[in-house]
N, C-alpha and C positions, 0 to 999 in steps of 0.2 A: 279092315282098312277103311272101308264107308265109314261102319260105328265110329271111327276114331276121329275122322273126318268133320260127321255131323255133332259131336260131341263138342268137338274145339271150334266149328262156324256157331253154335248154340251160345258155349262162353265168350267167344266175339261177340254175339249181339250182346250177352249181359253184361257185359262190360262196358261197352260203348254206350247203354242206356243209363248206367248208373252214371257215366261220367258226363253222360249232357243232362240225367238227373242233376249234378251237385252243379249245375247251370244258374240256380236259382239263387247263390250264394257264389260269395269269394271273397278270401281275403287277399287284397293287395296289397304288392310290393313297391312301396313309394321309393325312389332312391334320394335321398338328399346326403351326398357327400361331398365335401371339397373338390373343387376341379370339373363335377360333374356340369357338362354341357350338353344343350338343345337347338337344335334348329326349325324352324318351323316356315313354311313357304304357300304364301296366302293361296287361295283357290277358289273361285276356278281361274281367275285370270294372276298369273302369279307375279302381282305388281310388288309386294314388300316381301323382305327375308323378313325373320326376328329372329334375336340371337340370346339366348340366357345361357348365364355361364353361374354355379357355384365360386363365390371368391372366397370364402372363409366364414366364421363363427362368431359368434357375441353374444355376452351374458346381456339381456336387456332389464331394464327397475322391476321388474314384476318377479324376477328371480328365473327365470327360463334363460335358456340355451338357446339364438335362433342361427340357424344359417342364411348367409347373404346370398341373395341372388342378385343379380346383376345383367339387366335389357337393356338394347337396343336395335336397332332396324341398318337395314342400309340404306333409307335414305335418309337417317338422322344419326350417323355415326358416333357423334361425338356428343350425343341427349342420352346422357345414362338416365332409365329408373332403377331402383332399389326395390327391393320387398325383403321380408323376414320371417324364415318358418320353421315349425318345428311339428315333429310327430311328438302326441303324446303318447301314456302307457297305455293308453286305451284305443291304440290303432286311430286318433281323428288328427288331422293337419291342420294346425292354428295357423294365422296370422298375425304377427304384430302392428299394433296401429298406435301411431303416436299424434292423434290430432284429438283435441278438446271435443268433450261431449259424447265419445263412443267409448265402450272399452277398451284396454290395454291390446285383446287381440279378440280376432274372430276366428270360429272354426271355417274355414271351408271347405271339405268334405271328409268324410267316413271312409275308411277302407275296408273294413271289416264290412261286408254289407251283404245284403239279399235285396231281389226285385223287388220294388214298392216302399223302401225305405227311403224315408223325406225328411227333409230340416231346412230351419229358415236360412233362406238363400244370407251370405254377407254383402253389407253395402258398401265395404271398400275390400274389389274383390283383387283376385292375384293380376299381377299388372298383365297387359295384354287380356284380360277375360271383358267382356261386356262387363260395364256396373249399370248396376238395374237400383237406383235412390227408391226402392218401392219395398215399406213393408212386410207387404202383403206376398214378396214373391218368396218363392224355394225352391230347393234342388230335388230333385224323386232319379231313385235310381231305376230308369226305362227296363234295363237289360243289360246279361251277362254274355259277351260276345266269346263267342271261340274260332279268330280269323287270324291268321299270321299277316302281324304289325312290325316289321324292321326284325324278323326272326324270333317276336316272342307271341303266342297266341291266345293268352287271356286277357282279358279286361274288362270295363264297363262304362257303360251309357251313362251319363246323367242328362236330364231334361230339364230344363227352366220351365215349366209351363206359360201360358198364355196368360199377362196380367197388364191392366194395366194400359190395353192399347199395340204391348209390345205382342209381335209374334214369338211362336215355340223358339227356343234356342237350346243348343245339346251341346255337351262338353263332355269328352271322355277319357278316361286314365290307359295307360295299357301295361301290364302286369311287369315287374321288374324297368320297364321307361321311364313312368309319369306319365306328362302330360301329353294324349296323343291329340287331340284337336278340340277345338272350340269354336261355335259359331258365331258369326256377325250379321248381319243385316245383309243381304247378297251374297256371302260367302264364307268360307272358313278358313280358319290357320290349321295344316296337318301338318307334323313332325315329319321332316327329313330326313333327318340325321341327329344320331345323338351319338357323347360316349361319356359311357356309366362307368366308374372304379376301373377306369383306362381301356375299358373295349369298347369300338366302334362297333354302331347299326348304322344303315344306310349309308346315305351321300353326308359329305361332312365338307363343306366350304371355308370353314374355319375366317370365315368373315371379317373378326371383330377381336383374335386372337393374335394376333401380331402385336408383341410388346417395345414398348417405348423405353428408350435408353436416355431421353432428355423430358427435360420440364415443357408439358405440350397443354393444349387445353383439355386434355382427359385427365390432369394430372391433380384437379381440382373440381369436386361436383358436387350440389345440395341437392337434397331431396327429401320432404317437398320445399318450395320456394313458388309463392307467400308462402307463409306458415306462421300458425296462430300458437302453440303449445311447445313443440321441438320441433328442431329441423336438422338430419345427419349429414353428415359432412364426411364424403370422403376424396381421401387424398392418396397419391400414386409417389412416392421416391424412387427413381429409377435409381439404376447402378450408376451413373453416372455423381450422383449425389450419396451414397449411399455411407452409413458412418459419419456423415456432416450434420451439424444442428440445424435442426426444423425447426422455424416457427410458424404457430395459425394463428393471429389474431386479430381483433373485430374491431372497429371503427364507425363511430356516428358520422353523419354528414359535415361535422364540424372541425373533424380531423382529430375527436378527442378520443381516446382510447378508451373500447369499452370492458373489454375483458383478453385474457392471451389465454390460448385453447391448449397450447402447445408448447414449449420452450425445451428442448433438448435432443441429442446425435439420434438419429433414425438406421437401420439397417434398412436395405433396397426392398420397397414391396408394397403391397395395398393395408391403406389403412384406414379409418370410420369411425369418428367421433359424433358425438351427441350436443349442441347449444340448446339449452332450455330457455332464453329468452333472457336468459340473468346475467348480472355483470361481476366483477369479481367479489365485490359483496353481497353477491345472493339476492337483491334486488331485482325483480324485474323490470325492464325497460317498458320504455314507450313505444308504440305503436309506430312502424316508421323504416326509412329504406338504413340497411346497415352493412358496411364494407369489410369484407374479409380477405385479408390476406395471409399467404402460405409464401414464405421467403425460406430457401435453399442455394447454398452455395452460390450467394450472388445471384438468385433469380427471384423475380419478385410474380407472382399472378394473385390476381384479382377477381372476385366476385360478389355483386351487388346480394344482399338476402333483404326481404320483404317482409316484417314482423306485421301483422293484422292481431288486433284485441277484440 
């Protein structure tokens, strides 16, 4: 009975060593699927929520597939941002970037990784992360944690190193979640609550999730605005419109019509178009403030865009 005993506490320790062995490595499981939702609750004083939610899919001009994500805070409820991301086949998470002078997207970060694996940081990083305009900075992956995070207990550290004047900053994934936290200057954002392919972890306040049945000012959003290259436009038809002709279109200061983004019956739901700065014949315009309207069932909303050359 001892023999048997010390035989199987022996395979416990070798088992337990090889498994904080395979520490030094890990492949993560990023979740980006429709629906999927995060919460995240500043720290240490927990003055902001932030709220990202998956709203759906888009082929972007470079021929990729990205899914939409969709932030905001509670104390700017009604300031969507936008980002665009996709995994590739090679386990790394791009970003789409549609502004003049950078690539189409950036990576930012590896999931497949081991300790001491680096790459240059992105300078338009996922909304909500520190942007560091430096170069010279990158991400190194610190370390592979083994701590239960909202019921899952793998993941990983990344570090910003020190550049530049800026202090260390750390962002880290957590295995089947995403994103578990990332630092700021004073403080950090940690995941509260999330729910992945419909299952709930943690606390979930569902903040920002209450849907609109009429034409309100979230029904209508650009991002970004200025914008020098493209600027995406999305737009909400609630049921209350739903089946009725949509139009989006653009206006100079002069009241003269620059292009129509949109003309025809919509079914109820979110939707995201692209202005590249051009008018219906493929021209580009002039540098300058330009009016966009979204008319449904006898409702008209407005929004100023900011073209820069």
């Amino acid at each position: 009975m001892k023999l048997k005993y010390h035989i199987s506490f022996l395979v416990g320790i070798i088992i337990s060593a090889s498994l904080f062995a395979q520490l030094d490595s890990l492949n993560v499981q990023y979740p980006l699927n429709t629906n999927d939702y995060w919460e995240y609750l500043e720290q240490p004083s927990p003055l902001f929520t932030i709220y990202k939610r998956i709203i759906g899919d888009t082929l972007m001009p470079n021929g990729h597939l990205y899914k939409i994500i969709r932030e905001n805070d509670d104390h700017n409820p009604t300031l969507y941002k936008y980002s665009f991301q996709r995994i590739s086949d090679s386990s790394e998470v791009y970003q789409y970037v549609h502004w003049d002078s950078i690539p189409d997207e950036e990576k930012l970060f590896e999931l497949n990784v081991k300790v001491g694996d680096r790459w240059k940081y992105p300078k338009n990083s996922i909304s909500g992360w520190l942007s560091i305009p430096l170069d010279s900075a990158y991400l190194v992956v610190d370390r592979i944690y083994n701590e239960e995070v909202l019921g899952r207990e793998l993941g990983v550290v990344y570090i910003i190193p020190s550049a530049g004047g800026l202090d260390e900053r750390t962002f880290a994934l957590a295995d089947s979640l995403g994103i578990r936290s990332w630092g700021f200057e004073g403080g950090e954002f940690v995941l509260q609550g999330a729910r992945i392919n419909g299952r709930e972890y943690g606390v979930i306040t569902s903040g920002v999730e209450s849907s609109s049945h009429h034409m309100d000012y979230n029904s209508l959003c650009l991002y970004p605005n200025p914008f020098n290259q493209s600027t995406a436009i999305y737009y909400n038809v609630p049921e209350s419109a739903g089946g009725q002709n949509v139009r989006l279109e653009l206006y100079n200061t002069l009241g003269q019509r620059v292009r129509i983004l949109l003309n025809k019956p919509m079914s109820s739901g979110e939707y995201w178009t692209l202005w590249n700065g051009k008018d219906e014949q493929g021209v580009r315009v002039a540098s300058g403030i330009y009016i966009l309207n979204l008319m449904a069932k006898n409702v008209s909303l407005s929004r100023k865009i900011t073209l820069t050359r």
